[in-house]
N, C-alpha and C positions, 0 to 999 in steps of 0.2 A: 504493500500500500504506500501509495506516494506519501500521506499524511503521516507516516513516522517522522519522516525527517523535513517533511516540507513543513511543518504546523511551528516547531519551534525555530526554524530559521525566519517564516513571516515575521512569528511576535518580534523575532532579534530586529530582521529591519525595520520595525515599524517602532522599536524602542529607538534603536538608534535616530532613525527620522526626527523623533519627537525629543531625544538629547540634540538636537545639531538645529532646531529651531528652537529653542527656548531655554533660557540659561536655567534647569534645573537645580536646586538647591541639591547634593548629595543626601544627605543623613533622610531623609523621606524617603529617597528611593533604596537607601541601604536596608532601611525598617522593612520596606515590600519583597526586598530577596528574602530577609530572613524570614518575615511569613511568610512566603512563598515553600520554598525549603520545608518549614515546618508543616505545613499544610499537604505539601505532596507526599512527607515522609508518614504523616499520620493518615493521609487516605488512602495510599497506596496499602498498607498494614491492614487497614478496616475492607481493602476492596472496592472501596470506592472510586473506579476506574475513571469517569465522567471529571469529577473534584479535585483527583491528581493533575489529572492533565490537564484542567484551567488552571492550576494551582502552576505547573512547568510553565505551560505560557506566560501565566503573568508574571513569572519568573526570567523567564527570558527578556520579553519585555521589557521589565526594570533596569534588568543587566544593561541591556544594551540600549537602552536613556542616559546609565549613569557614565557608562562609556561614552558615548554621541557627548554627554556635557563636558565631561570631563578634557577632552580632544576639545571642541571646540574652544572652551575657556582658554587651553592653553595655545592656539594657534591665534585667537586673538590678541591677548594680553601675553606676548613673548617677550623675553628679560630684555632681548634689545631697545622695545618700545619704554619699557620701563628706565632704563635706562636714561634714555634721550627723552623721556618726560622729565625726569628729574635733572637732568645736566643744563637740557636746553631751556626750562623753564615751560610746562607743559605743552609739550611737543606733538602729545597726541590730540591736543586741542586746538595746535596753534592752525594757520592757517597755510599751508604750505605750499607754495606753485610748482610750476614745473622748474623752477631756475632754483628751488631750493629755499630756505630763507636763514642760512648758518655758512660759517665758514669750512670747509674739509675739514671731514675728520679721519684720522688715520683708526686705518679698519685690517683688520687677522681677520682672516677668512679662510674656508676652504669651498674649493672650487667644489661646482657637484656638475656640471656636463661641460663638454668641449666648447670651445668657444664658435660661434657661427658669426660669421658679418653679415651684416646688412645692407640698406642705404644707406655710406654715409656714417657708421656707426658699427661694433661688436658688443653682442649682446650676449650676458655671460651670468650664470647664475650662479649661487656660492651661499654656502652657511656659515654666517658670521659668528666667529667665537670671541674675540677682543674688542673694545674700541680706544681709544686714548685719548682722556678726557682730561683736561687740565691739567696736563702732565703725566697723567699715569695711567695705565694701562686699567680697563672693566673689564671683566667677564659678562659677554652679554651676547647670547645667543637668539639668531634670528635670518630666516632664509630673505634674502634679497635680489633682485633682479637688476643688475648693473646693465646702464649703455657706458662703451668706453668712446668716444667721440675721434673724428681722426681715422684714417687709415692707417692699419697699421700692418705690418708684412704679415708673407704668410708664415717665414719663420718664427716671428713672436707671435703671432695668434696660437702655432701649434704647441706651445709651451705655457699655453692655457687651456693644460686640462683637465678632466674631472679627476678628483683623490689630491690635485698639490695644494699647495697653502700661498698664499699671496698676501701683498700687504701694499696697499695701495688709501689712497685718499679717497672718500667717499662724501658725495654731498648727498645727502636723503631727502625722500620728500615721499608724502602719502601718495597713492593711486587716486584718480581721478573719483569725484563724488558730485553727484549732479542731484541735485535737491527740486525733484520732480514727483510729480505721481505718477505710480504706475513703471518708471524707471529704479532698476534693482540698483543697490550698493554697492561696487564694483569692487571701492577698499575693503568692506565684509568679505566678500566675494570670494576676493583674491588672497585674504586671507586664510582664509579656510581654504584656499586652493595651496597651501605651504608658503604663499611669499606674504613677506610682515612688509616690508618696504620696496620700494623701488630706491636706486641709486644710479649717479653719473659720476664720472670720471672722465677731466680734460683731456688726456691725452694718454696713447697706451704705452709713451715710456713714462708715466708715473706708477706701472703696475711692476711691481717687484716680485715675482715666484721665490718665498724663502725656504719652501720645502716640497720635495717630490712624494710621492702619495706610496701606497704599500705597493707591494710585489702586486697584487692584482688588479690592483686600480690602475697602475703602468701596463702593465700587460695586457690588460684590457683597452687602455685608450692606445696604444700603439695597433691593436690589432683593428680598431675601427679607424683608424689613420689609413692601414694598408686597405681595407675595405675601399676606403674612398676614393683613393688612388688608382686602385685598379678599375671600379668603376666608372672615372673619370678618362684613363688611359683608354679605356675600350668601347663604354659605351656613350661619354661625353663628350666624342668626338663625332657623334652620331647626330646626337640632337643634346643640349643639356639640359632638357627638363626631361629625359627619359631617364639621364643619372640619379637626377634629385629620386623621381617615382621610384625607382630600381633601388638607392641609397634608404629610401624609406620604407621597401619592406624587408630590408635586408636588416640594418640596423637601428632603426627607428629613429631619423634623424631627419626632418622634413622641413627644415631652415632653409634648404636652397630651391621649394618647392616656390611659383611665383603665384601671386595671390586671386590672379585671374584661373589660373589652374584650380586652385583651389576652391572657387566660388563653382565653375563649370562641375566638379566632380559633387559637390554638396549639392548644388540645383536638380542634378541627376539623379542622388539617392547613392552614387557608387564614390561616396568621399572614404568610408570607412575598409577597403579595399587596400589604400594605400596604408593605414594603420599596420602596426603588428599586434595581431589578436591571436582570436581562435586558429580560425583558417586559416593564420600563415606558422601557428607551432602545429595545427596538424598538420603541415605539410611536411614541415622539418620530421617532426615524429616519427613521420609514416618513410622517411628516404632515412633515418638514421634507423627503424626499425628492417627497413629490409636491406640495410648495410650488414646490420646485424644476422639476419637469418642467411642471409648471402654467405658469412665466416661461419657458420653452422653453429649459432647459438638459439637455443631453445627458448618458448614463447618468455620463459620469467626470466632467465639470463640478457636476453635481449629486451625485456620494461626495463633492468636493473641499470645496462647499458645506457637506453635514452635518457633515464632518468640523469644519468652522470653527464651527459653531453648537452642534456635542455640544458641544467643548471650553469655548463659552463656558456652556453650560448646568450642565458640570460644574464651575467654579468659583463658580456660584451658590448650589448646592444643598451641602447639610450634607456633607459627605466623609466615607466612610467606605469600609469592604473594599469594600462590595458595591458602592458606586458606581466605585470604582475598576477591579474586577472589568469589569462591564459597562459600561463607557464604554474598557475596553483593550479588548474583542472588537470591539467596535465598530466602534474607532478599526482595529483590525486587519484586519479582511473590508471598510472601507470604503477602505482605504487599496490592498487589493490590486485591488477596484476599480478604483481610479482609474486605479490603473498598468496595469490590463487583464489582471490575472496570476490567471488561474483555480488556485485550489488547493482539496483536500479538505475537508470540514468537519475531520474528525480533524486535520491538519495546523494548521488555524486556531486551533483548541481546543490541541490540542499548545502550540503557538507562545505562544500568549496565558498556559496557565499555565506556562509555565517562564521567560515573560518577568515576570510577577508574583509568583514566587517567588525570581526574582534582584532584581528591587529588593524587593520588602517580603517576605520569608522566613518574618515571622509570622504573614501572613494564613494561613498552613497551618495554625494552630491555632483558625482559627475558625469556627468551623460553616458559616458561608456559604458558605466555598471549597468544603466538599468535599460542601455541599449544590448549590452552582452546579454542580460540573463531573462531578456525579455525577448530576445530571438532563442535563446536553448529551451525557454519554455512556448514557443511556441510550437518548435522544432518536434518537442518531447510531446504536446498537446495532438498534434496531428498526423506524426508517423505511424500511430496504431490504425486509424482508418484508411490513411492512404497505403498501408499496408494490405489490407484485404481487397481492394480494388482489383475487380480483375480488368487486365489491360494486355494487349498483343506487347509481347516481349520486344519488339524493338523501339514501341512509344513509351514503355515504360520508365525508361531513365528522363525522359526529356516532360513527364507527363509529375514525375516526383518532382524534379528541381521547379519546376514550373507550380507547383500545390506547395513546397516549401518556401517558394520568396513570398505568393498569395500569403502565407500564415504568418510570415516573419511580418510582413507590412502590413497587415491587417490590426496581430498585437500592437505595434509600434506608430501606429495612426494618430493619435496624441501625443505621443513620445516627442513626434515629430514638430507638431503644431507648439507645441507647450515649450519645447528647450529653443526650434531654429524658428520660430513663427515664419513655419513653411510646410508644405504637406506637397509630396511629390509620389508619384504611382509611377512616373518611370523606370522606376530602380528594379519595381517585379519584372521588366523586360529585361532591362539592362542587366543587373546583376547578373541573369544568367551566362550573360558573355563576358563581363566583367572579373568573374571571380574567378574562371578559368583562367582567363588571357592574363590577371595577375598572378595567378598561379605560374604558370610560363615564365611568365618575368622575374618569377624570384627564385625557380631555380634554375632558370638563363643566368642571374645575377650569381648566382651559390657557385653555376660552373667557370664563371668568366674569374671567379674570385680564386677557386683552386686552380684553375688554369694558371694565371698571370704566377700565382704562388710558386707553381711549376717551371716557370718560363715558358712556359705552351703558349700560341698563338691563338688568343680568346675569341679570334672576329667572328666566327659561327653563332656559337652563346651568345655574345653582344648583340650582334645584328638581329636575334629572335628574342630577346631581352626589350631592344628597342619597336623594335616591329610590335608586339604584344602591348608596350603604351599604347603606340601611338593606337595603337585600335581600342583600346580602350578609353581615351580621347578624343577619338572621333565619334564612340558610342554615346558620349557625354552630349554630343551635338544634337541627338533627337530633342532634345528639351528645345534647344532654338526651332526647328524646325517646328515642332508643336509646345508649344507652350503654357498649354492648359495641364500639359503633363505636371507641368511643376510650380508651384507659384506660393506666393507668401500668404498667407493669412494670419488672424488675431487671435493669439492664443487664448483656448478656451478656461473658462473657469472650472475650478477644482470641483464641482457640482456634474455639470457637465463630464467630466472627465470619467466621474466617478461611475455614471449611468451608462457610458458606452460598454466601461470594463465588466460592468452589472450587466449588462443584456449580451453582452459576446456569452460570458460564462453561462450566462441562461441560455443560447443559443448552442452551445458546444453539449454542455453537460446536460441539460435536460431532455421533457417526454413532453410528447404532444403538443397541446395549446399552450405548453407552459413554452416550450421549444420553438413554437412560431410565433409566440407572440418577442421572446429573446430574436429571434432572424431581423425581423419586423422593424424592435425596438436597433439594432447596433444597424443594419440595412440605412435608416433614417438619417442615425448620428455619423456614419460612416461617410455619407452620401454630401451634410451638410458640412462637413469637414472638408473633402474634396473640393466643394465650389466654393467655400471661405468664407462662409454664413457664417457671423458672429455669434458665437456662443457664451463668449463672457459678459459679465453680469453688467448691467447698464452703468453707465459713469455714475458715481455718488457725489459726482459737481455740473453735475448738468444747469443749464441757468433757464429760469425762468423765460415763458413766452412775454413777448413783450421786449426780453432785454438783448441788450448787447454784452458781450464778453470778451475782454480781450486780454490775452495771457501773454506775459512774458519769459518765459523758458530760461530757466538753469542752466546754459550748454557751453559755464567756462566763461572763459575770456574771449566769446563769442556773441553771436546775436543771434534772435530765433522769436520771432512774435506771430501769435494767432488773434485773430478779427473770426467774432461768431457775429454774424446777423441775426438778427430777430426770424428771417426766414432764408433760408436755400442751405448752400454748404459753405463755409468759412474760405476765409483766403491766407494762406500762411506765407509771412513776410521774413526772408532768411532763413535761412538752415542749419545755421552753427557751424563750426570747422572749428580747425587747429589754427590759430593764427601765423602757424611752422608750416601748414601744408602737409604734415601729417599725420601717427597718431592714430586716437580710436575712429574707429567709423563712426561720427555719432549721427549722420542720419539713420541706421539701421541703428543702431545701439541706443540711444535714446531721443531720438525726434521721433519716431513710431512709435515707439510701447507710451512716450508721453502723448500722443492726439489719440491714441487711443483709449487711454484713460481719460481721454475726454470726451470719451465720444463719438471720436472723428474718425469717420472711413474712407473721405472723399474731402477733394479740395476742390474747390471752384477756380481756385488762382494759386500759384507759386509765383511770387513777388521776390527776384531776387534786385535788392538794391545797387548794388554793385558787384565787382567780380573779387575780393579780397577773401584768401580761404577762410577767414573766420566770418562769413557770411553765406560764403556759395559752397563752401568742404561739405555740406550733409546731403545738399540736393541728388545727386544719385543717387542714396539711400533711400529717401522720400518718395524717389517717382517710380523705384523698383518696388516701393509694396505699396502703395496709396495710386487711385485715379485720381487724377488732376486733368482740370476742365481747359485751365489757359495759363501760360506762362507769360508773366510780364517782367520787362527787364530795360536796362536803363541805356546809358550810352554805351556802342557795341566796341570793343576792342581786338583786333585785328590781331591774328596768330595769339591772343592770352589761352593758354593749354586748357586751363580747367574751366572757362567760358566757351571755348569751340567744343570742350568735351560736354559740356550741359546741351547746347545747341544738338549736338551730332545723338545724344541719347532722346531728346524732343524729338528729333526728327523721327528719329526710331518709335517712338511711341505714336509719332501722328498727334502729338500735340501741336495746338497754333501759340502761335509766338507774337504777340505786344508789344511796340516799344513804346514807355511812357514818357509824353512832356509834358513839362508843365504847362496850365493851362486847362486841359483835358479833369472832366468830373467823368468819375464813376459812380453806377449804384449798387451797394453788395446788399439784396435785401432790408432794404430802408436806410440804411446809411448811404450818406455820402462822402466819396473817396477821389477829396482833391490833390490833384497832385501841381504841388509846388516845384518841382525841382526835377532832373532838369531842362535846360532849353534846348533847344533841337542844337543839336554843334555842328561847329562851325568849321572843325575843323577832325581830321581824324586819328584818336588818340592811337599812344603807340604801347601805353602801361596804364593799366586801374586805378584811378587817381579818386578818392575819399569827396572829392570836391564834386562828383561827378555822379554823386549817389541819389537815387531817386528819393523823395521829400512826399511826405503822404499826410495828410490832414484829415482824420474821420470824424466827419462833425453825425450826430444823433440827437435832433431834438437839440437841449441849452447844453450839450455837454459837447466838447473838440476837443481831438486827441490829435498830438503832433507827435507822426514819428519820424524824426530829424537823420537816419541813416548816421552815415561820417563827415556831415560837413562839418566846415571849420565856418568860423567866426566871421567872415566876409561873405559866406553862402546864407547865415543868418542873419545878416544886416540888409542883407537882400528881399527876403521872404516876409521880414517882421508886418511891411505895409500890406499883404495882402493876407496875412492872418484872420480867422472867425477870432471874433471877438465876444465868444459866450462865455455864461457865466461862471460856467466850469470849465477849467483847463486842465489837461493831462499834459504833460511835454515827456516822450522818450528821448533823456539826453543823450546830446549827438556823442557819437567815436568814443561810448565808454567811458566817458567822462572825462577825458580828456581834457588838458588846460589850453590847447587851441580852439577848443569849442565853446558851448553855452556862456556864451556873450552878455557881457554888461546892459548892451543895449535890446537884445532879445527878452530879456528878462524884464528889464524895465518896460519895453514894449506892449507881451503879451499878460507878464505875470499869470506866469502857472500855478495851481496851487499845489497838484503834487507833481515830483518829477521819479520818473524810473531811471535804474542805471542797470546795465547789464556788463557784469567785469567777472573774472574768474579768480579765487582766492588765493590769495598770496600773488598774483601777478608780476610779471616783473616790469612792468609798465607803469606800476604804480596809480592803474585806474580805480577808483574812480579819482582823480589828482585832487587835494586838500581845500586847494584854489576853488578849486568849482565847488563843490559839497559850500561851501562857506558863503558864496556869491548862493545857491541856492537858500539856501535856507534864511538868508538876509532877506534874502527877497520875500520870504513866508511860505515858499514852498517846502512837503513833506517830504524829504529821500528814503524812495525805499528801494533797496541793492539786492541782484539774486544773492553776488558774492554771501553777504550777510544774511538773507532772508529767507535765498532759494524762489524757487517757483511766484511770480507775483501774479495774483487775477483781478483784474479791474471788471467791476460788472455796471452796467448803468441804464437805467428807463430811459435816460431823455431829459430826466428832473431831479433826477439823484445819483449819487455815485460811491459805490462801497469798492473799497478791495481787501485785498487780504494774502498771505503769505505763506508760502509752505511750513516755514516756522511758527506760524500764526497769531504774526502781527497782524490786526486791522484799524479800519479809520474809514470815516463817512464825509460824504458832503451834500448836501440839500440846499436848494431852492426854499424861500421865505414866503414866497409868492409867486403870482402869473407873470410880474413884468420881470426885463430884464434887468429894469435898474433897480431892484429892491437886491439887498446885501444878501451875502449867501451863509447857509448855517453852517458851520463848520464843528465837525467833530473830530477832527482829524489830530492825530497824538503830536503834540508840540514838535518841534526839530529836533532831535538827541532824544526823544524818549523811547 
């Protein structure tokens, strides 16, 4: 019976679940092991069969809560953080940019993987064990993820890596935190994913190597040295993204994969292919088991064998969940093996995850886990039917693999929507070709590796190494050619969620009407999932009919604002970026999960104000998961890469393209949307110039919103005479606050009452600049900053105007009366409170 061993590994992960979301107090959940314990011992004695075994569950359970807390508390709160809270003067609260906000501090570290470059940069992770703080040397341990900046050869990169010890100057700073709804914690996140900080370092001869790492940790990174080498000699001379594919299922190192490849194979369904999981140690297993029977050893001398060769193959290869993952099943079905002890798949599976959720408790938060043990149970769910099928013996093999990816992507249909807010049916085609031809490839790569090792001449291996990519590459290309295949949608709510997995199991496991009405119920949700029918639960800030809303978005030291009309669909002004040009994706990363927590499915308008990447960086994210009605955009700039590239993906979508000058009123749904700024030019720019940003005035009823883009102080002095002169002013200050902006005379002019600023914390810009803030608030205007605030929502009738803060600050303003000259009510918190 599968329920021996499946029944306490559930309760374990759903203990662990429930340790890894909620900071559990210990001593409660220790009182429940020891009832627990007590309870099974005393019914198990009485026979109380029923009693024991809720008694074990809710023992496991406990167990693996007080584990999940335990792991969590410490991955959050790491001696390092503690540390640099107390040196630096609370560190985990301060505000931290990307530039740091401390001078280097000299950092002992030991490296944990080889160093890989990037754009521009090597990227290197390491577990810190020192820092030296005022002179002297802390113990303070904490994994971090250094950029080293600089090119640096490839002979000193190769002397960076995993097992030596280095000592090198580190400037820290937290992981990005964007104070949104609906957008996850990325520093939680990333915490729990083993890194406590991020760090830089100016230049890679500031990195000192003062110690070389054990006999195995050398041995090991030399041997994926020569891996790479060879794959580079034979088959990167082919194509060099067949290396990288070939390098990564070989030894798990997918740093030199390029990130369009990557997107193409995820759209597809056949991303996890290139991974080392299951299917690339069964593959090893099964050519080192018939290596083995090949020297005439016997079935348990030859598990005893693989088991000795996985072990050493899994110290060579990059470590992570999934190799750990599948080299424990392994280790696990080869080991009962050996011993002769036939058990169930289910029990293997059992066994294996609740043995890898007692030592590492956090791989439950990574998509691989419950992508791995949610295709073996599917696997295990549907081989006994599809086993009794009768089928003419040569459709049979093609008639199984084809009834096994159906099951795998059937279980994993929320899996999918929920982690990649994306649901793709291409992968049941593809995979089938997919996972052979990468099979090909990796023991194309295994031969070209002993070959070269040999001196043997690898070009056969390579050349079917490469061929087997690139087909599998090209299989990736059915999503373009149909595209319905694969597409984003809004992840579903955990309600929702809950019902599909309730009516599959109703559908699989049951009788009769109970069985068709299960078909029926997962048929529906299955169905609504594929076409990207919203299943999460309605926004819990939706705004009132009648009003206008318009939100200013957390996205950094960036810009991002939404206009809801009263009626149709909103228009979203900016998309946020990296003011570096690189960095998180945050249109896919957080400009979608935030309009969707608002609500929003659809845009009437993408308003890009200008072409500067912390304005236009998200727009590809945006327009690949949201429809979008019309693109409006300001003065066009000739060869700017990441303006022709918005243009050239418009084109692609068949959206129509706007150019706005001033002069020109629009109506989004009862507002109107003048535009100020700017005038038709006169001349053709050659670079994205701030001064050239389109200028939007949403007047509603007594209330006008100015949102000022990046002009500077002379584009203000410009605009101030044709300003609405209502009785409520909103003013979005221009370029971040910047001290070339919001003017003396702009201010005296319109007199805004409140003013937004959109800056990213700790900046190294020093937005929103002290100057302005000062000049604001003289004037009687309210500042409210995402940097400080987060998230800002101005909602307004027409006659009155609230906003409010992710933090949850608020403040009002009203109307006295019908005219315009009567004073307005102000409730709005003094300036500094």
């Amino acid at each position: 019976m599968p329920a021996i061993g499946l029944l306490p590994a559930l309760s374990l992960v759903a203990g662990v679940l429930a340790g890894l979301g909620w900071p559990w107090s210990s001593r409660p959940l220790q009182t429940v092991v020891a009832l627990s314990v007590a309870a099974s011992s005393v019914a198990y004695v009485r026979g109380w069969t029923w009693i024991a075994a809720g008694a074990l569950v809710t023992g496991f359970a406990a167990c693996g809560a007080l584990n999940g807390a335990f792991v969590r508390s410490a991955a959050i709160e790491t001696p390092l953080r503690r540390v640099l809270d107390a040196e630096l003067g609370g560190f985990a609260l301060a505000l931290l940019g990307p530039g740091g906000a401390h001078d280097p501090i000299r950092t002992r570290a030991r490296v944990l993987d080889d160093a890989s470059a990037r754009d521009g940069y090597v990227s290197l992770g390491i577990d810190v064990r020192e820092v030296e703080v005022r002179g002297r040397w802390r113990a303070a341990e904490g994994r971090v993820r250094l950029s080293i900046s600089g090119a640096a050869s490839a002979a000193v990169q190769a002397e960076w890596r995993a097992g030596r010890t280095i000592e090198v100057p580190v400037t820290f700073r937290r992981a990005a935190r964007f104070l949104d709804d609906g957008v996850p914690d990325f520093e939680h996140d990333l915490a729990l994913d083993g890194t406590t900080l991020l760090g830089s370092v100016k230049s890679g001869l500031l990195v000192d190597v003062t110690g070389r790492g054990t006999r195995l940790d050398e041995a090991a990174a030399s041997t994926r040295a020569r891996i790479r080498g060879a794959v580079t000699r034979w088959v990167g001379i082919r194509a060099p993204t067949s290396a990288a594919l070939v390098t990564a299922v070989l030894i798990g190192d997918r740093a030199a994969i390029p990130d369009d490849v990557r997107d193409r194979l995820q759209a597809a369904g056949t991303y996890h292919v290139i991974a080392i999981s299951g299917g690339n140690i069964a593959v090893f297993v099964v050519l080192v088991s018939a290596l083995g029977a090949l020297a005439g050893l016997g079935p348990r001398p030859a598990a005893a064998l693989t088991i000795g060769v996985l072990l050493a193959y899994a110290a060579v290869v990059v470590s992570g969940p999934s190799v750990r993952r599948a080299v424990l099943v392994a280790v696990v079905a080869l080991s009962a093996r050996a011993l002769d002890h036939r058990a169930p798949a289910w029990h293997t599976a059992a066994a294996a995850c609740a043995g890898l959720l007692v030592a590492w408790p956090l791989d439950l938060l990574d998509a691989g886990f419950v992508l791995t043990f949610g295709a073996a149970a599917a696997l295990m769910a549907s081989s006994p039917a599809v086993r009794h099928w009768s089928l003419p013996a040569g459709l049979r093999p093609l008639v199984v693999a084809v009834a096994a990816s159906v099951a795998v992507e059937t279980m994993l249909l929320p899996v999918q929507a929920l982690v990649f807010a994306r649901v793709t049916v291409a992968g049941i085609v593809l995979n089938l070709a997919a996972v052979p031809l990468m099979t090909v490839a990796q023991i194309g790569g295994l031969a070209v590796v002993a070959m070269d090792a040999c001196g043997m001449n690898a070009s056969v291996p390579a050349w079917l190494a490469d061929l087997s990519v690139r087909a599998v590459l090209s299989s990736a290309s059915l999503t373009d050619a149909a595209s319905w295949l694969s597409g984003p949608v809004r992840p579903p709510a955990w309600p929702a969620v809950a019902i599909y997995y309730v009516a599959l199991a109703t559908a699989v496991f049951g009788r009769g009407r109970v069985r068709a009405t299960g078909v029926a119920a997962w048929a529906l949700f299955a169905i609504l999932l594929v076409l990207g029918v919203p299943l999460s639960a309605r926004s819990s800030v939706a705004h009132a009919a009648g009003e206008v809303r318009l939100t200013m978005f957390d996205v950094g030291q960036a810009e991002a604002i939404l206009i809801e009309p009263p009626a149709g669909a909103p228009v979203l002004i900016d998309t946020g970026g990296s003011p570096f040009g690189a960095g998180l994706d945050i249109g896919s990363r957080v400009m979608v999960p935030a309009l969707w927590a608002r609500g929003v499915t659809s845009l009437s308008a993408l308003l890009v104000t200008h072409g500067d990447p912390d304005h236009i960086g998200g727009a590809a994210g945006v327009l690949a998961q949201l429809p979008v009605g019309e693109a409006w955009l300001g003065v066009p700039v000739p060869g700017h890469a990441p303006g022709d590239a918005l243009l050239a993906d418009l084109a692609r979508r068949h959206t129509h393209v706007r150019y706005l000058r001033a002069g020109e009123d629009l109506e989004l749904g009862g507002v109107r949307l003048r535009t100020l700024h700017p005038p038709e030019p006169d001349w053709e720019r050659r670079r994205v110039r701030n001064d050239d940003s389109v200028v939007i005035e949403a007047v509603y009823g007594r209330v006008a919103m100015l949102l000022a883009g990046d002009i500077s102080a002379s584009v203000e002095r410009a605009i101030v005479p044709r300003l609405t002169r209502a009785p409520i002013r909103v003013l979005k200050v221009a370029h971040h606050g910047s001290r070339t902006s919001t003017s003396g005379e702009l201010l005296e002019g319109w007199r805004p009452q409140v003013a937004l600023v959109s800056a990213g914390r700790g900046n190294t810009f020093g937005h929103p600049a002290p100057d302005v803030v000062r000049r604001l608030e003289t004037a009687g205007a309210t500042v409210v900053r995402t940097d400080r605030d987060g998230q800002i929502t101005v909602t307004t009738d027409g006659r009155s105007l609230h906003w409010r803060t992710y933090t949850g600050r608020r403040g009002q303003l009203a109307m006295e009366g019908r005219s315009e000259d009567r004073p307005l009510r102000n409730a709005l918190p003094r300036p500094g409170m």
